[in-house]
C-alpha positions as CSV (number, residue, x, y, z in Angstrom):
1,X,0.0,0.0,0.0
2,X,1.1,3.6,-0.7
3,X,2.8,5.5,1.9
4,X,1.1,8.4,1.3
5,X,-2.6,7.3,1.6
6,X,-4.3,9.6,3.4
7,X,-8.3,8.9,2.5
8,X,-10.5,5.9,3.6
9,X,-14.1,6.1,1.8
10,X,-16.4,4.9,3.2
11,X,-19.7,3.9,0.9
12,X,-22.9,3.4,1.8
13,X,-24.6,1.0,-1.0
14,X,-28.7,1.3,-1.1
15,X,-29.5,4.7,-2.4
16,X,-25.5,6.1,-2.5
17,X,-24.2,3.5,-4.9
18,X,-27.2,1.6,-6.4
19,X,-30.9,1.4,-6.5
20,X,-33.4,-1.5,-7.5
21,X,-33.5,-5.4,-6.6
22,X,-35.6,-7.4,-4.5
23,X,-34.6,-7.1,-0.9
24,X,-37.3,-5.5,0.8
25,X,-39.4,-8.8,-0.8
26,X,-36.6,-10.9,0.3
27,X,-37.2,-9.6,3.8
28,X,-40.5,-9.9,4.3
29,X,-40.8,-13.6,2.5
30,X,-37.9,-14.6,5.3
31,X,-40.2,-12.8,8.3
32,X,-43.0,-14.5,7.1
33,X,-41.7,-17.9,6.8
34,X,-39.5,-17.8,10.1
35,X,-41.4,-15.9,12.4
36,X,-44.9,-15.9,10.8
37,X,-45.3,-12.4,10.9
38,X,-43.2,-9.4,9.2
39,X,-44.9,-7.1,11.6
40,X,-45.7,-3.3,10.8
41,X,-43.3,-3.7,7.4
42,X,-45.3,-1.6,4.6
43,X,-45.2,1.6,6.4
44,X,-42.0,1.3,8.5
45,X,-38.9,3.5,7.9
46,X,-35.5,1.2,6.5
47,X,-33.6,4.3,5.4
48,X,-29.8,4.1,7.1
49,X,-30.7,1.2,9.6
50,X,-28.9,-1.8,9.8
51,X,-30.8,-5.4,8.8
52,X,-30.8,-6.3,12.7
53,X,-32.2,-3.3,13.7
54,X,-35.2,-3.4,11.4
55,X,-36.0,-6.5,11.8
56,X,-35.6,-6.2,15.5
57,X,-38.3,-3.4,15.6
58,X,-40.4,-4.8,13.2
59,X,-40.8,-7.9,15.5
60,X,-40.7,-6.3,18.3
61,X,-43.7,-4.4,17.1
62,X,-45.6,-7.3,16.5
63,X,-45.3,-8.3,20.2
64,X,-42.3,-11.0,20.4
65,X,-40.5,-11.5,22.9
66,X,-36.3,-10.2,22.7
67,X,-35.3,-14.0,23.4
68,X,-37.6,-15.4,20.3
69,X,-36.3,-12.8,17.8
70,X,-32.5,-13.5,18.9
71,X,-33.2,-17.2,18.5
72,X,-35.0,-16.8,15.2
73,X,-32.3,-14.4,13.5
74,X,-29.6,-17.5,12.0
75,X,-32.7,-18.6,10.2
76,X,-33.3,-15.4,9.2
77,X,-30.7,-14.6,7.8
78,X,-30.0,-17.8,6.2
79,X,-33.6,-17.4,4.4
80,X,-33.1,-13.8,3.3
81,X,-29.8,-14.2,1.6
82,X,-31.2,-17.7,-0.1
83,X,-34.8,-15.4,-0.8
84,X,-32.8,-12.7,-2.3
85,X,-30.3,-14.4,-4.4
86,X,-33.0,-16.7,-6.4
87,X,-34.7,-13.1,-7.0
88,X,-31.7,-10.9,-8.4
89,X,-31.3,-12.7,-11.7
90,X,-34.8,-11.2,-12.5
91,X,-34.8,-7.7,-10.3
92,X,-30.9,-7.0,-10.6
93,X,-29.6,-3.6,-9.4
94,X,-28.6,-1.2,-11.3
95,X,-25.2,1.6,-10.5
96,X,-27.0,5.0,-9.7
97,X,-26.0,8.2,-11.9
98,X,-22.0,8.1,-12.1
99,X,-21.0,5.7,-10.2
100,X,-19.3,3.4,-12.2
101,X,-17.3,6.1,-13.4
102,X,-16.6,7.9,-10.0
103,X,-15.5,4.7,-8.5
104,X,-13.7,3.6,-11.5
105,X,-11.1,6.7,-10.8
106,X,-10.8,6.3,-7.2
107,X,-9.5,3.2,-7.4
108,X,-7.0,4.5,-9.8
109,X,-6.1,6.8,-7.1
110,X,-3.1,5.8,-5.0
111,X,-3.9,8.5,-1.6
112,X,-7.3,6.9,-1.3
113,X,-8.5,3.3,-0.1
114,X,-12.2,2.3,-0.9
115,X,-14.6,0.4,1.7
116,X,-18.0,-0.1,2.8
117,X,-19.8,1.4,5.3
118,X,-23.4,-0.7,5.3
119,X,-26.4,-2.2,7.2
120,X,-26.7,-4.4,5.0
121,X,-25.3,-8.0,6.2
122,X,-22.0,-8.6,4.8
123,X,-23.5,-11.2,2.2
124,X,-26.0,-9.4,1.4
125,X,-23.9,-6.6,0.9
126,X,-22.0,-8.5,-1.7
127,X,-25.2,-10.4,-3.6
128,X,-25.8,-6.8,-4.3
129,X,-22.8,-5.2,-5.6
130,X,-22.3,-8.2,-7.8
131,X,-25.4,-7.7,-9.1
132,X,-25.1,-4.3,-10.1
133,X,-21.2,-5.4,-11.4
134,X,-19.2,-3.4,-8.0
135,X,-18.6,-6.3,-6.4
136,X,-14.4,-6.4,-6.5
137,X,-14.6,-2.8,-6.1
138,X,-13.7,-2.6,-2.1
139,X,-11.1,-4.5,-0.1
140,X,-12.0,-3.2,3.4
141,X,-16.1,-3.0,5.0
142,X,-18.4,-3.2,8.3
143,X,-21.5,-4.4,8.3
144,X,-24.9,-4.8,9.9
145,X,-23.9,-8.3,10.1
146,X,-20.8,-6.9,12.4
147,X,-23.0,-5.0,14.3
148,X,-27.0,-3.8,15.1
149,X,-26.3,0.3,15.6
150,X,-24.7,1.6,12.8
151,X,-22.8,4.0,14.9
152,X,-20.6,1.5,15.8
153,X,-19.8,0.8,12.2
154,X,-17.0,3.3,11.2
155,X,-14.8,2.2,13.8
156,X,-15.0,-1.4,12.7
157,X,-14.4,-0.9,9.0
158,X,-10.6,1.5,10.1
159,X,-9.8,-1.5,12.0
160,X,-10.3,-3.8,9.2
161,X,-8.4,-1.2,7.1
162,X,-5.7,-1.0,9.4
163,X,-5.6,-5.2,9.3
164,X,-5.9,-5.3,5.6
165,X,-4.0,-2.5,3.9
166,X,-1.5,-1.8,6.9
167,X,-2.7,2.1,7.1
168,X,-3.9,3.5,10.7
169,X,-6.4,5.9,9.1
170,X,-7.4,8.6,11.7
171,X,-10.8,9.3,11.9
172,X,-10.1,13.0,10.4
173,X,-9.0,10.8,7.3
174,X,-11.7,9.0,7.2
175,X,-15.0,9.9,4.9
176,X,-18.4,8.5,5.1
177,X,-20.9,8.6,2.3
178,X,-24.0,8.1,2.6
179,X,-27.7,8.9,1.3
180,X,-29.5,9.3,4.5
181,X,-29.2,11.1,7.9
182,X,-28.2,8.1,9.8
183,X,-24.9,7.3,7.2
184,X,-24.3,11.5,8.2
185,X,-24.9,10.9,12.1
186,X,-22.4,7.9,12.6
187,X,-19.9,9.7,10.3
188,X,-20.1,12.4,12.8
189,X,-20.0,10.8,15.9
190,X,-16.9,9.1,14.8
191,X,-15.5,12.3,13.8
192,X,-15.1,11.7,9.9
193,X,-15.7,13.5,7.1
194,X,-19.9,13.3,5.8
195,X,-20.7,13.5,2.4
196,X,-24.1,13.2,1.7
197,X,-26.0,12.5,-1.7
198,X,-29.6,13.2,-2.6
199,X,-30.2,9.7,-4.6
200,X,-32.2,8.2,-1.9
201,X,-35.3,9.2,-0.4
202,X,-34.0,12.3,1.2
203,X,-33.9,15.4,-0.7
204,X,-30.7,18.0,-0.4
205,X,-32.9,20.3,1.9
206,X,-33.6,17.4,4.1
207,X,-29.6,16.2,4.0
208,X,-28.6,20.0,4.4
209,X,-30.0,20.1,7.9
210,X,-27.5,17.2,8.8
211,X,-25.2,19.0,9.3
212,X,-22.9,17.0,6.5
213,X,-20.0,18.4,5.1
214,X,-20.7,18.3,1.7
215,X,-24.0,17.6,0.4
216,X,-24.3,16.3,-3.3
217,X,-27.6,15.9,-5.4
218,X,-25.7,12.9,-6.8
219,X,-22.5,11.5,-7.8
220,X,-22.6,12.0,-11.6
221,X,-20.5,15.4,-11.7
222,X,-17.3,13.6,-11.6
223,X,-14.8,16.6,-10.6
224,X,-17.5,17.8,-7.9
225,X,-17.5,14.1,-6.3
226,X,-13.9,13.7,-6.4
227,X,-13.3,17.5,-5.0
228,X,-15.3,16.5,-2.3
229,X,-14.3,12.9,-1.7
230,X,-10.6,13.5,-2.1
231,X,-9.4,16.5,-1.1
């Protein structure tokens, strides 16, 4: 690895990097089938939560009990991933605006390391990126599969950096991007860098009261996204 590398990105994937594909399906066929109720699901918030968390609340909404839900969640999870990988072939994801491109140069850029900063569970995480063709895009991630608060998150994914590319980013070098006021607030409470970008279900005025560093309305404007990634 470089010496001089002084960037860890950090990338959310639903609604940062890629849209589409059958999760949310996926997740409520596995509720149903495991714990015979997906609870309150149509009208509950996902946005920036980890998998554990929502299913957690969903459940506990519906009324069970914390020691069935922790018991059912290896069956869970095995269901989901098997649910969502028979679905992708015919609901794929697809990059968002610029993507491709924007990642493309960062990777060709030796003072910056890429990684994942998701709630998705690691698996999942990857069923998806392959999907959309980003999968051997980032060495370095934390998941919701690592842990249920996403807060927690950032510190996980510098460890793994420090393991894998033998850099001890400091949390000043680290940048989280994210499409959601949860990907902002654990980027701030570890003390990194947010960029925020309006491809989700928040709009800029919504991710302007975040307090992010940089807001973005996406990442198609390739010398904006780099300006603010990079430097």
């Amino acid at each position: 690895m470089t010496p001089d590398m002084r960037r860890l990105l950090l990338f959310d994937i639903d609604g940062t990097l890629v849209s589409g594909g059958p999760a949310k399906q996926a997740f409520h066929s596995a509720l149903l089938e495991v714990f015979g109720t997906a609870g309150p699901i149509e009208r509950w918030e996902f946005s920036g939560k980890t998998d554990p968390q929502i299913a957690r609340e969903l459940l506990t909404a519906a009324g069970l009990a914390p020691e069935v839900i922790d018991d059912g969640f290896p069956q869970l999870w095995g269901r989901y991933l098997s649910q969502m990988q028979s679905l992708l072939p015919e609901s794929p994801l697809t990059p968002l605006p610029g993507v491709v491109e924007l990642l493309g140069n960062l990777r060709a850029t030796e003072s910056v390391a890429l990684g994942l900063l998701t709630g998705n569970l690691a698996r999942g995480a990857a069923l998806k990126l392959e999907s959309a063709g980003l999968e051997p895009t980032f060495p370095v991630g934390a998941y919701g599969s690592d842990h249920e608060q996403r807060r927690e998150l950032p510190r996980i994914a510098v460890e793994r950096a420090a393991a894998a590319l033998g850099v001890d980013f400091r949390a000043t070098q680290v940048v989280v991007v994210g499409d959601t006021p949860r990907d902002v607030d654990c980027g701030k409470w570890y003390g990194a860098r947010t960029i925020a970008v309006a491809t989700g279900r928040f709009d800029r005025e919504e991710l302007d009261r975040t307090g992010a560093d940089v807001v973005l309305e996406d990442l198609g404007d390739l010398d904006r996204s780099i300006e603010a990634l990079v430097h």
